[in-house]
C-alpha positions in Angstrom: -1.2 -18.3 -5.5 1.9 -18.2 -3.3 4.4 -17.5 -6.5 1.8 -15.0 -7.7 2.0 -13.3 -4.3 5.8 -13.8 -4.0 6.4 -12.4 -7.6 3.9 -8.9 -7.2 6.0 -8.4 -3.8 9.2 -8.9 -5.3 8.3 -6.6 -8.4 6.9 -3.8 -6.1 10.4 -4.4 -3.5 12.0 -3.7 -6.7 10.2 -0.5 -7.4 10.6 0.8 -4.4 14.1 -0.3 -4.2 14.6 1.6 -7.4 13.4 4.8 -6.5 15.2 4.7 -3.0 18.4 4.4 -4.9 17.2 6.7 -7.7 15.5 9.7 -5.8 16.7 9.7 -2.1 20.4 10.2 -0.9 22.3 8.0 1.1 24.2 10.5 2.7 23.0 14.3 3.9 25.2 17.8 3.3 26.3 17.1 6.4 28.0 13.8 6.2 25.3 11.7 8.4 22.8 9.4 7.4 20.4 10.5 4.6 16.8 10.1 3.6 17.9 7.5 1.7 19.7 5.2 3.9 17.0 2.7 5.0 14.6 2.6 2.1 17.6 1.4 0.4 18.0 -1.4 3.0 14.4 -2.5 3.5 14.2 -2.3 -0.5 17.3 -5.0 -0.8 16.4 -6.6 1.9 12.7 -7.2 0.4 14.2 -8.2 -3.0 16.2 -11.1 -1.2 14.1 -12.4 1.0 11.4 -12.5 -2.0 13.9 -13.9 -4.5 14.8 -16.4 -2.1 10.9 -17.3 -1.0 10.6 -17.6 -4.5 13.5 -20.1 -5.1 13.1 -22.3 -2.1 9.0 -22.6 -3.0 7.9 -24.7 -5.7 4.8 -22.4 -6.1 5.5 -22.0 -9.9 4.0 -25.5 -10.2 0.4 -24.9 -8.5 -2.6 -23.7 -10.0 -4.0 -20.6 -9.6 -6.0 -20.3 -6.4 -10.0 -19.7 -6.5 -9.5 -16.5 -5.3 -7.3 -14.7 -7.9 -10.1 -12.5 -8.7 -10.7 -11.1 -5.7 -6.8 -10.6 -5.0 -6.7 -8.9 -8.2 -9.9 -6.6 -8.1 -8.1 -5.7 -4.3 -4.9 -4.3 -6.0 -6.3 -2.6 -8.2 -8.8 -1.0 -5.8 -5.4 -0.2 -4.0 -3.9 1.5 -7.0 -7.2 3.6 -7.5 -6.4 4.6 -3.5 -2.9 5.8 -4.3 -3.8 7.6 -7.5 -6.8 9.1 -5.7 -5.0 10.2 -2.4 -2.9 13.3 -3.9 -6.3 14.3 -5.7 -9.3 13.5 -2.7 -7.0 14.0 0.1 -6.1 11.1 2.8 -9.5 11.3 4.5 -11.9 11.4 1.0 -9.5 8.7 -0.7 -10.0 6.1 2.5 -13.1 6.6 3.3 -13.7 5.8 -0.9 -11.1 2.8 -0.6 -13.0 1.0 2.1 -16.5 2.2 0.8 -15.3 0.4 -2.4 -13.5 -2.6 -0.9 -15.9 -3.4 1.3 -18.5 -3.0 -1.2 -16.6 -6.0 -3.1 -15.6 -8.1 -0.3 -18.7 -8.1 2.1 -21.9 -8.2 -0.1 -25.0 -7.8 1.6 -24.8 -5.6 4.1 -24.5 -1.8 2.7 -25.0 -0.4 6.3 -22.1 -2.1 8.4 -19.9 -1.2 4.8 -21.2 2.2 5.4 -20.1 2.5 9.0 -17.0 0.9 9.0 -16.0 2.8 5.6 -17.1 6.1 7.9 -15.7 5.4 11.2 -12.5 3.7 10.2 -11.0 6.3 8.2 -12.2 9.4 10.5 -10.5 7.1 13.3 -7.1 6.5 11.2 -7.6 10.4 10.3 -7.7 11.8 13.8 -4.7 9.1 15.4 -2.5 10.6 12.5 -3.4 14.1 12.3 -4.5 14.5 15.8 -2.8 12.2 18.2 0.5 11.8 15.9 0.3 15.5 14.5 1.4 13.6 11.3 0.9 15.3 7.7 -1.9 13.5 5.4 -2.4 14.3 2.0 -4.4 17.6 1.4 -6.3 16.7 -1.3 -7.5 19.3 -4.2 -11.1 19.2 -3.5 -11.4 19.1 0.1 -8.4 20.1 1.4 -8.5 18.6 5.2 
């Protein structure tokens, strides 16, 4: 499961790595440090460190772990958040993330998922957009 880990990370450092080379520039009009200058660094740096994880563990040997399932059903719920959040907004797209992850992981108890799935992301919502007067996605049917 380790390997499997190791390998996703390494693929999505690579990704990442790509578009920070790709999209952002190293340098601005003005000569000083860009947009691009420490995605490209944490990108390369994740690649090695992964590549050499990968190397130094014999985790290509083990079996796959009991709980493959659940680590896949959990990326994929994550890839749903990502292609939801320009659509739902930040607020509609967590709240629907944990509602759906906690759905999966913590059977059997429908009203602490519906709390936590509630007051988490109004919590996360109001440190960024309040407290941090960051920018959240605006999403296209509720545009918070």
């Amino acid at each position: 499961m380790r390997a499997g880990f190791l390998l996703a990370i390494l693929l999505v450092s690579g990704g990442y790595a790509w578009l920070a080379f790709a999209e952002l520039d190293y340098l601005s009009s003005a000569g000083r440090l860009g947009p691009g200058f420490f995605p490209r660094i944490i990108g390369v740096s994740l690649m090695v460190l992964c590549a050499a994880s990968l190397y130094k563990d014999s985790g290509f040997r083990e079996t796959l772990s009991a709980h493959w399932r659940t680590a896949a059903v959990v990326a994929a719920l994550s890839a749903a958040f990502i292609a939801l959040l320009e659509f739902l907004g930040g607020l509609l797209a967590m709240i629907a993330f944990m509602a759906a992850a906690l759905a999966f992981l913590n059977r059997g108890r429908p009203w602490q998922n519906a709390l936590l799935a509630l007051v988490l992301p109004v919590c996360v919502y109001l440190l960024f957009k309040v407290w941090l007067n960051a920018a959240l996605p605006r999403g296209v049917l509720l545009p918070l």
